[in-house]
One Martini backbone bead per residue (centre of mass of N, CA, C, O) as a GRO file, in nm:
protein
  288
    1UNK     BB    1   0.298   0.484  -1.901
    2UNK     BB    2   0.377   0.269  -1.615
    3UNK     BB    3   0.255   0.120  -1.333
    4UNK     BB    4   0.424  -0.096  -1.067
    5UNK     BB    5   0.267  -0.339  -0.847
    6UNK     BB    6   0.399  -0.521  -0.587
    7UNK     BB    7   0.248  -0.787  -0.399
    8UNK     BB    8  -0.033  -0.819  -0.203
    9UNK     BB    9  -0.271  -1.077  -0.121
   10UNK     BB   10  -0.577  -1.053   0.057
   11UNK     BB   11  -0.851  -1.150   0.299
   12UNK     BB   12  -1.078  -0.968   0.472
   13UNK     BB   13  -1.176  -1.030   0.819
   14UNK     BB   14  -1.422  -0.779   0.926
   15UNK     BB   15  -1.466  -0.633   1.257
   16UNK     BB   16  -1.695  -0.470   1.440
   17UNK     BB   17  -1.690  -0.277   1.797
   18UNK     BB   18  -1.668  -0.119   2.140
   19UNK     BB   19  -1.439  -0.258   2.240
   20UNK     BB   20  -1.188  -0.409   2.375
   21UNK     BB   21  -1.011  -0.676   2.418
   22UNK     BB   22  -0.970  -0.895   2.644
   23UNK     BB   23  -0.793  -1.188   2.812
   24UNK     BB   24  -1.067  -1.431   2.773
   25UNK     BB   25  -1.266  -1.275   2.598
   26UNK     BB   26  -1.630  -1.233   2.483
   27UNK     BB   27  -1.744  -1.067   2.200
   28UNK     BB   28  -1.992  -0.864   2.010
   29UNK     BB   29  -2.037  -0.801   1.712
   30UNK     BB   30  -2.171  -0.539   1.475
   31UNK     BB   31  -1.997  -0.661   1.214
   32UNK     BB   32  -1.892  -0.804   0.904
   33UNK     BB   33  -1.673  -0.857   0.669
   34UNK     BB   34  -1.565  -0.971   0.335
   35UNK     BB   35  -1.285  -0.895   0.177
   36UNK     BB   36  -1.028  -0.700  -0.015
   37UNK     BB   37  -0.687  -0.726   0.005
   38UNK     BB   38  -0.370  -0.571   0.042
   39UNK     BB   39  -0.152  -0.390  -0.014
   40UNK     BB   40  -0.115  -0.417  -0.290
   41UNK     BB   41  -0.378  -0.429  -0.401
   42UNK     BB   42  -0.481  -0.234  -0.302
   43UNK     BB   43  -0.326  -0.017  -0.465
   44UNK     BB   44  -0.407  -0.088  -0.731
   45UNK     BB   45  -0.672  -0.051  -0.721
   46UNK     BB   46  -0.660   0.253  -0.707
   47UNK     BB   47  -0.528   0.333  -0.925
   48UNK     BB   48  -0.721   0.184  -1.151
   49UNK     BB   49  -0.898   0.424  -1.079
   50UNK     BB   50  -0.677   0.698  -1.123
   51UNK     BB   51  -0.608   0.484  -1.395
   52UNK     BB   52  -0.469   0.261  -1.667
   53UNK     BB   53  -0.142   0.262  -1.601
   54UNK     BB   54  -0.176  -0.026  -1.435
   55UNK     BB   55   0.025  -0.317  -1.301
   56UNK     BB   56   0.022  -0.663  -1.104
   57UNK     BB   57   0.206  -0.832  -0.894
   58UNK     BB   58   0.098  -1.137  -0.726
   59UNK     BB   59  -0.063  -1.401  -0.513
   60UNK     BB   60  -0.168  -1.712  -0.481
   61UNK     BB   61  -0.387  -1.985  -0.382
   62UNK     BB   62  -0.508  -2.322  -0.390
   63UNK     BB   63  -0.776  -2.243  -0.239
   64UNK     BB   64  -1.116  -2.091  -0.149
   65UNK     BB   65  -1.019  -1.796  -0.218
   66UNK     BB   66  -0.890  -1.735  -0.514
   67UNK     BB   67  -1.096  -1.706  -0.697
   68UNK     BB   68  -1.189  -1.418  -0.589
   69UNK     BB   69  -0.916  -1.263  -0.596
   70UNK     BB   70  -0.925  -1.248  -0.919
   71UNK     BB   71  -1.190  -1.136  -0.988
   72UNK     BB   72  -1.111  -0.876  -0.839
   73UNK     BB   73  -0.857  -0.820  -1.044
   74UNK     BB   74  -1.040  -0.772  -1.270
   75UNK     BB   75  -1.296  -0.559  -1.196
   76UNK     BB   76  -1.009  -0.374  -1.133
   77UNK     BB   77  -0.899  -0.342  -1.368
   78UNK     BB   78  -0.649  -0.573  -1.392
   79UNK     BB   79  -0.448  -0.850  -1.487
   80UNK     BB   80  -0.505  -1.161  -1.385
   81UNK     BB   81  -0.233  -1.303  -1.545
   82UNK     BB   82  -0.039  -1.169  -1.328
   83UNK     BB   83  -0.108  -1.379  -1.142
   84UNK     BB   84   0.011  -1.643  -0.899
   85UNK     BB   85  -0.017  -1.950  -0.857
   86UNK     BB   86   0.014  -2.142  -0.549
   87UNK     BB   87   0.091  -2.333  -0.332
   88UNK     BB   88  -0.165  -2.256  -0.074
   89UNK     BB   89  -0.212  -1.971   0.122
   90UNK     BB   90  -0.420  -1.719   0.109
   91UNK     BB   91  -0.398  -1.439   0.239
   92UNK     BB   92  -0.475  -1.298   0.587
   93UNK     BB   93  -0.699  -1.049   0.754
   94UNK     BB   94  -0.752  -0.927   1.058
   95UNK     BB   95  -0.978  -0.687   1.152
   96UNK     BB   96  -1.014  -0.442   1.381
   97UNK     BB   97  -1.291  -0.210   1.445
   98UNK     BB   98  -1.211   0.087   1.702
   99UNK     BB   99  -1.299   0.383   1.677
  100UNK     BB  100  -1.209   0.453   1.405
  101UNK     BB  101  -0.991   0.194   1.429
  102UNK     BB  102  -0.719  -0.022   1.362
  103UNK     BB  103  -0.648  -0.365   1.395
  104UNK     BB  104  -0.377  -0.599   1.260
  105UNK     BB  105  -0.369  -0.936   1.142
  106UNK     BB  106  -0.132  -1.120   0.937
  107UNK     BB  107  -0.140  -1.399   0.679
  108UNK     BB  108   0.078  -1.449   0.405
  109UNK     BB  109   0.129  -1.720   0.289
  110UNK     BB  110   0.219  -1.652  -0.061
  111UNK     BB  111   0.342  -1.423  -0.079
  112UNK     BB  112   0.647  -1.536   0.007
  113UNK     BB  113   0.652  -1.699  -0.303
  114UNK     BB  114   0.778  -1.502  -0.461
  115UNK     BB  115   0.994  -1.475  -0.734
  116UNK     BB  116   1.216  -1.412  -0.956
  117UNK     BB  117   1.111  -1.541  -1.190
  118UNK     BB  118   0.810  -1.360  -1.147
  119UNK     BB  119   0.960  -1.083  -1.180
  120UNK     BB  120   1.116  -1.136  -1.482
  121UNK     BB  121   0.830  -1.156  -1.630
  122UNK     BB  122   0.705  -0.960  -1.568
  123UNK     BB  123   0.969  -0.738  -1.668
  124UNK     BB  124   0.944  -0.827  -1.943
  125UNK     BB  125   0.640  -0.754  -2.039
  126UNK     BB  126   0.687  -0.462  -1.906
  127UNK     BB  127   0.904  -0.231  -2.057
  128UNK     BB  128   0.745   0.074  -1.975
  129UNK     BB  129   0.834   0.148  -1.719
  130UNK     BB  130   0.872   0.388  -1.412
  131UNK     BB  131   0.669   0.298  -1.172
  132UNK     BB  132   0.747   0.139  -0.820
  133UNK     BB  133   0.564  -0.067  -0.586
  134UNK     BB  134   0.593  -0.080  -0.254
  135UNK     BB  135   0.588  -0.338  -0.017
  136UNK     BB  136   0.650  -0.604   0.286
  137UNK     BB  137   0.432  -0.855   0.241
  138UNK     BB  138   0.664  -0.952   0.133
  139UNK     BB  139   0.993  -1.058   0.049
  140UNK     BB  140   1.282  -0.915   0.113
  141UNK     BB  141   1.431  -1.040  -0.120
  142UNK     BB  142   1.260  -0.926  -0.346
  143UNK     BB  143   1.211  -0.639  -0.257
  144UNK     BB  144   1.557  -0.626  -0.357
  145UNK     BB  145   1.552  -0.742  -0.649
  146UNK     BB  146   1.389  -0.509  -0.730
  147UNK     BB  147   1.525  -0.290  -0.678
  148UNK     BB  148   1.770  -0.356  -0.862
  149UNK     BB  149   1.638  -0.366  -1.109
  150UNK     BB  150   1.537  -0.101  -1.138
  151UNK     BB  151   1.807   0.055  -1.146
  152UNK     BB  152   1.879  -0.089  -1.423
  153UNK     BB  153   1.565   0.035  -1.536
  154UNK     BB  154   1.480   0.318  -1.461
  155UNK     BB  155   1.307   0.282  -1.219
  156UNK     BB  156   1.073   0.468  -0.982
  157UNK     BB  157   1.038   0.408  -0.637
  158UNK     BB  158   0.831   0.293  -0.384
  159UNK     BB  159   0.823   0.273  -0.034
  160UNK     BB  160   0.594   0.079   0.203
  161UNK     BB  161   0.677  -0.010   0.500
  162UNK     BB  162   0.454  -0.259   0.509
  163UNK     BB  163   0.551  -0.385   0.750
  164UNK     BB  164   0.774  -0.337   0.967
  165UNK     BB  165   1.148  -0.301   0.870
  166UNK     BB  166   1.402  -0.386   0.825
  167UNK     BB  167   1.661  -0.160   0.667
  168UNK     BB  168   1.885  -0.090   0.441
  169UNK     BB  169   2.082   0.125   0.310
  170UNK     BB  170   2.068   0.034   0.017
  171UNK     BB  171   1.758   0.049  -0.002
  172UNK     BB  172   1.737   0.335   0.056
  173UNK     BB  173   1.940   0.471  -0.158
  174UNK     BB  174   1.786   0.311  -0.443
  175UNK     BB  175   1.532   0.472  -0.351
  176UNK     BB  176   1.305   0.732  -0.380
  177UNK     BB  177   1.091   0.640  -0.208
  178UNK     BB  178   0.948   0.682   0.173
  179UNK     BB  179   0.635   0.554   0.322
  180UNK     BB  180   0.527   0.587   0.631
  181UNK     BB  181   0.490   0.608   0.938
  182UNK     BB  182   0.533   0.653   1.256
  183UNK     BB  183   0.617   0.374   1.374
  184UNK     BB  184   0.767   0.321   1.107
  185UNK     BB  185   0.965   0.480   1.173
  186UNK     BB  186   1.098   0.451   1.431
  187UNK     BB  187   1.165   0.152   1.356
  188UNK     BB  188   1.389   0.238   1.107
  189UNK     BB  189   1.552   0.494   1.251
  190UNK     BB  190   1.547   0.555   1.513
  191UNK     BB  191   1.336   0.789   1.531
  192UNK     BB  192   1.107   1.100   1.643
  193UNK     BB  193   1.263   1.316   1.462
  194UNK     BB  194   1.113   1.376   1.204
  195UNK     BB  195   1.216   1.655   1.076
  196UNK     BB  196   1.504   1.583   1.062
  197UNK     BB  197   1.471   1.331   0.848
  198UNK     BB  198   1.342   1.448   0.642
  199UNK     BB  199   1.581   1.699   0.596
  200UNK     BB  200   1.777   1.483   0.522
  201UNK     BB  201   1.608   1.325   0.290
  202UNK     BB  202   1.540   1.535   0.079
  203UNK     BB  203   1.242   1.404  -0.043
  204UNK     BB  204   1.253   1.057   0.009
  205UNK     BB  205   1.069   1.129   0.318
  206UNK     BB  206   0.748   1.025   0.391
  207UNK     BB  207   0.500   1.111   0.638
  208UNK     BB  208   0.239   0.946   0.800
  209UNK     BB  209  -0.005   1.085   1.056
  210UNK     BB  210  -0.247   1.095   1.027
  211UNK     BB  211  -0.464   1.353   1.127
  212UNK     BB  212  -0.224   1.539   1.118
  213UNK     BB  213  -0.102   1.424   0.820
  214UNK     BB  214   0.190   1.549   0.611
  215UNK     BB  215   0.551   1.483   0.585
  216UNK     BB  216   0.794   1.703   0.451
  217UNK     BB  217   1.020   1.845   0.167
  218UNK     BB  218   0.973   2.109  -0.038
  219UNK     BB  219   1.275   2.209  -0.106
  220UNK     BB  220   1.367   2.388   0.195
  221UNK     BB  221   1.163   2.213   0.383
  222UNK     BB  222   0.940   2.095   0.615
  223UNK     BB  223   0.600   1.996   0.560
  224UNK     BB  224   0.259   2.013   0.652
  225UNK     BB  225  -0.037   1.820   0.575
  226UNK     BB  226  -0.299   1.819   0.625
  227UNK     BB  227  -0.593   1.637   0.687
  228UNK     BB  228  -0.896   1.568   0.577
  229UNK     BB  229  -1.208   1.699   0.723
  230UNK     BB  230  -1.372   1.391   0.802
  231UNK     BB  231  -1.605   1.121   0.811
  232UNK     BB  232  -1.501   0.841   0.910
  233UNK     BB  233  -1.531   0.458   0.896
  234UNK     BB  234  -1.221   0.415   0.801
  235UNK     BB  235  -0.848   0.342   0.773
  236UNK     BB  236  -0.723   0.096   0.659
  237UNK     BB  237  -0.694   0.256   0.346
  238UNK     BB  238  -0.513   0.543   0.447
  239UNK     BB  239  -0.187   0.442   0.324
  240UNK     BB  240  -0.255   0.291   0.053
  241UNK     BB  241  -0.400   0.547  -0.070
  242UNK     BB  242  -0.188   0.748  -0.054
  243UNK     BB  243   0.019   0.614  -0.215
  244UNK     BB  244  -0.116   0.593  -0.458
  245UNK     BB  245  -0.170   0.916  -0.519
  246UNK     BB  246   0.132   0.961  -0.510
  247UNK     BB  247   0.204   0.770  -0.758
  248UNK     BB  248   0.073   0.921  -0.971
  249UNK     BB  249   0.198   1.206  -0.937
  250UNK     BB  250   0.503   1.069  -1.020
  251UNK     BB  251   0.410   1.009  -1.301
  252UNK     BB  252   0.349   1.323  -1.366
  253UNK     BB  253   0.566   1.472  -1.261
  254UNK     BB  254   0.528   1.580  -0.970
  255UNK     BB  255   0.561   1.742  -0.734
  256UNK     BB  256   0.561   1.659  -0.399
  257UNK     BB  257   0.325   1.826  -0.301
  258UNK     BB  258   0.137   1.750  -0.500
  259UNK     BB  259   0.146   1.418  -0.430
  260UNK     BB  260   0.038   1.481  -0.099
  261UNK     BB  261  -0.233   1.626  -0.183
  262UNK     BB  262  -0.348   1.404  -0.336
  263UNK     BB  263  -0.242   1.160  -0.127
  264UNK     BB  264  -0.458   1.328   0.066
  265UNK     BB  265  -0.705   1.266  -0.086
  266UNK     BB  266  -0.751   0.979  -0.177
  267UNK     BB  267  -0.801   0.912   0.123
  268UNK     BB  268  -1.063   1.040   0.234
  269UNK     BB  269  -1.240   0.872   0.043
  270UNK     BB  270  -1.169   0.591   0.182
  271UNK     BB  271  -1.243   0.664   0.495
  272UNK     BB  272  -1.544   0.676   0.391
  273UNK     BB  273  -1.500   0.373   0.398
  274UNK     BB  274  -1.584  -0.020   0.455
  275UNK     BB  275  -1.287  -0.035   0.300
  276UNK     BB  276  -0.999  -0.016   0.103
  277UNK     BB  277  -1.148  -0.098  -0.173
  278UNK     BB  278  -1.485   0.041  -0.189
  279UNK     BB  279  -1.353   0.320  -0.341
  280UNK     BB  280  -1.366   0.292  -0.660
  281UNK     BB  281  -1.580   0.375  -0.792
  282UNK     BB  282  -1.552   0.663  -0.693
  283UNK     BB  283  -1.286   0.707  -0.827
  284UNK     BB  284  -1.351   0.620  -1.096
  285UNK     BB  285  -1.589   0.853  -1.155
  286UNK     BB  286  -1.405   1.102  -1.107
  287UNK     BB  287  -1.180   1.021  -1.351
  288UNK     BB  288  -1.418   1.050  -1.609
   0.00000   0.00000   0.00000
């Protein structure tokens, strides 16, 4: 059985402060780095770490960038030939990282330029898919005509509605799973009673809730999953991580529970670099 992530790719340019920045200040950055990121490659990059049977569809421009972001996903298993070439710029992220929490501003470039006809090939290609992952960092109509493919290949949607945005009930209805945060709930549903949400949508609803742990549904009841007990160094990757490790124990039909404690063990490792992708060796190592 193959998992299959389609989302974006984006370079990210990170950089530690000491303080949050006003308006018209100039401050010096304590270090920065240029990394590999994107919601989608995130995901795809952490499964391939913990997993073979993961496969990826995202896009490039045909920038100064584009070079290394391919080279990047071919370096961690993932097969670079379903990379989609785009006239254009490739996605952009700007990261300030401030008291072990980030902000971030995203330029989405091509990402927005996957259309149905590159989502029908990659389709093609991969007949026996059985669990899709999905972010909002791609174009709605896509991640719509994705959702509605998917029910008719009875394929298994994963959505992680980030950044947040309008969700139709009809997305929300043929999805499996939405793990949203705490912000992006609120935004998507319209309501801060999250207990009452989680307990509504009956295992459909995964809420990470940051240091708090992660809400969820067990079976009979809400019940929260406290977050491991770590020395952060960065969260960049703390949503992304958790996505991919609950992706994959839902690949090998683990409970939810299963899979939100799995899905919270690769986060923590993640939280542990500097950088969403920077953990993928550590997480290659363990699962080998």
């Amino acid at each position: 059985m193959k998992i299959a992530v389609i989302g974006s790719i984006n370079v990210d340019l990170m950089y530690k402060i000491d303080k949050k920045i006003k308006n018209g200040e100039t401050i010096i950055a304590k270090e920065y780095q240029i990394l590999d990121g994107g919601k989608g490659a995130n995901q795809a990059v952490i499964l391939s770490a913990l997993t073979n049977n993961v496969v990826f569809l995202g896009a490039v421009g045909n920038d100064s960038f584009s070079d290394n972001s391919i080279k990047n996903i071919k370096n961690k298993n993932l097969d670079s030939n379903d990379i989609v070439i785009i006239e254009g710029n490739t996605g952009l992220a700007i990261i300030e990282v401030y008291n072990n929490d980030n902000s971030i501003v995203v330029f989405p470039g091509v990402n927005m330029s996957l259309s149905t006809n590159d989502v029908d090939k990659f389709l093609d290609k991969y007949t026996d898919l059985e669990v899709m992952v999905l972010q909002l960092e791609i174009s709605m109509d896509i991640v719509e005509y994705i959702v509605d493919q998917c029910v008719l290949k009875n394929i298994k949607v994963i959505l992680n509605p980030a950044p947040a945005a309008s969700l139709s009930k009809e997305v929300i209805d043929k999805v499996d799973f939405i793990i949203p945060n705490e912000t992006e709930t609120i935004e998507i549903f319209g309501s801060n009673n999250f207990e009452d949400l989680v307990n509504s949508y009956k295992g459909k609803l995964v809420i990470t809730l940051g240091d708090k742990g992660v809400l969820f549904y067990n079976g009979t009841s809400p019940e929260i999953m406290d977050a491991k007990k770590i020395t952060v160094s960065d969260t960049t990757g703390a949503g992304d991580s958790f996505v991919a490790g609950f992706s994959k124990s839902i690949s090998e039909n683990s409970t939810i529970k299963e899979a939100v404690e799995n899905g919270t063990y690769v986060a923590s490792i993640v939280c542990k670099c500097f950088g969403a992708q920077t953990a993928y060796e550590v997480l290659k190592r363990g699962n080998q």
